[in-house]
C-alpha positions as CSV (number, residue, x, y, z in Angstrom):
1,X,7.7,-5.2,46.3
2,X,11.0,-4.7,44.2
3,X,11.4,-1.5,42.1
4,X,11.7,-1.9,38.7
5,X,13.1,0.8,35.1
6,X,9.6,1.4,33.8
7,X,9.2,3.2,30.1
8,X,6.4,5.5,30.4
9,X,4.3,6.6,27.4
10,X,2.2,9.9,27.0
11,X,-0.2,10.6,24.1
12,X,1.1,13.3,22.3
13,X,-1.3,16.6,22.2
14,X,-1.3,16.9,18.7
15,X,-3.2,20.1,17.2
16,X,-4.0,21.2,13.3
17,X,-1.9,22.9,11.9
18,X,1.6,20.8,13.6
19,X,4.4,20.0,11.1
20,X,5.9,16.7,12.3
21,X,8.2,13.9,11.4
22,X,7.6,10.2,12.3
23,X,11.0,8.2,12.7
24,X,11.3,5.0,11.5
25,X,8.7,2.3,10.4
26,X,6.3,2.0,7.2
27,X,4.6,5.4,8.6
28,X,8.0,7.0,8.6
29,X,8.2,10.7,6.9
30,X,6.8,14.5,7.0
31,X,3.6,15.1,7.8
32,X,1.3,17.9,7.9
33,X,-1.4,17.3,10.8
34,X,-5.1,18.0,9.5
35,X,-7.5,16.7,11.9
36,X,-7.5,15.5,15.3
37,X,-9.9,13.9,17.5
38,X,-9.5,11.3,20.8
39,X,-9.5,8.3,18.3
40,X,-7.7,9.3,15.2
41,X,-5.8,11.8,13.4
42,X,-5.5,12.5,9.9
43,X,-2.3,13.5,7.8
44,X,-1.1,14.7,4.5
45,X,1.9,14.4,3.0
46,X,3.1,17.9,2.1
47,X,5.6,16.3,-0.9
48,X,2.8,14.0,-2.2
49,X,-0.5,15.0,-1.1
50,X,-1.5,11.7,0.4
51,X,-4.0,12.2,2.9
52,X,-4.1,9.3,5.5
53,X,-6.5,8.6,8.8
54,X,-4.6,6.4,11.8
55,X,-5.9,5.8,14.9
56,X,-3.9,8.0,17.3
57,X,-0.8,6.2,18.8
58,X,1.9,6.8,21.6
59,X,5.3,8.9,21.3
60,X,8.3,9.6,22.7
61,X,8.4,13.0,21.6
62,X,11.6,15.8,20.1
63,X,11.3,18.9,19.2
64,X,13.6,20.3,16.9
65,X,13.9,23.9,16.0
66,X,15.2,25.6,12.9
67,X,14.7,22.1,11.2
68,X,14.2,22.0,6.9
69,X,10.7,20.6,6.4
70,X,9.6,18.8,4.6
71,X,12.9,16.4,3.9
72,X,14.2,16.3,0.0
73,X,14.9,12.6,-1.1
């Protein structure tokens, strides 16, 4: 059996309150986490106030500290 690179995915523990920033695609942007459960999670913009429900996806995950959020256009 030959070894291979494998990428490995973790769901992201994600808890109310988080201030996070998703990177790239149509979902891309600041985000204010308001609800969490094992399905989906619901966000709201915090320029906006769009309030969205997604079902939960996988991450590869940064933290950054000291960052400016939300982003100015």
């Amino acid at each position: 059996m030959a070894n291979d690179t494998v990428t490995l995915f973790k769901r992201y523990p994600l808890e109310v309150g988080q201030k996070i920033r998703l990177s790239g695609g149509p979902r891309s942007g600041d985000w204010l986490v308001i609800g969490v459960d094992e399905r989906k999670m619901k966000l709201k913009c915090p320029v906006h106030g769009t309030e969205v429900e997604w079902d939960r996806f996988f991450a590869d995950v940064e933290v950054l500290e000291e960052e400016e959020w939300p982003l100015k256009d």
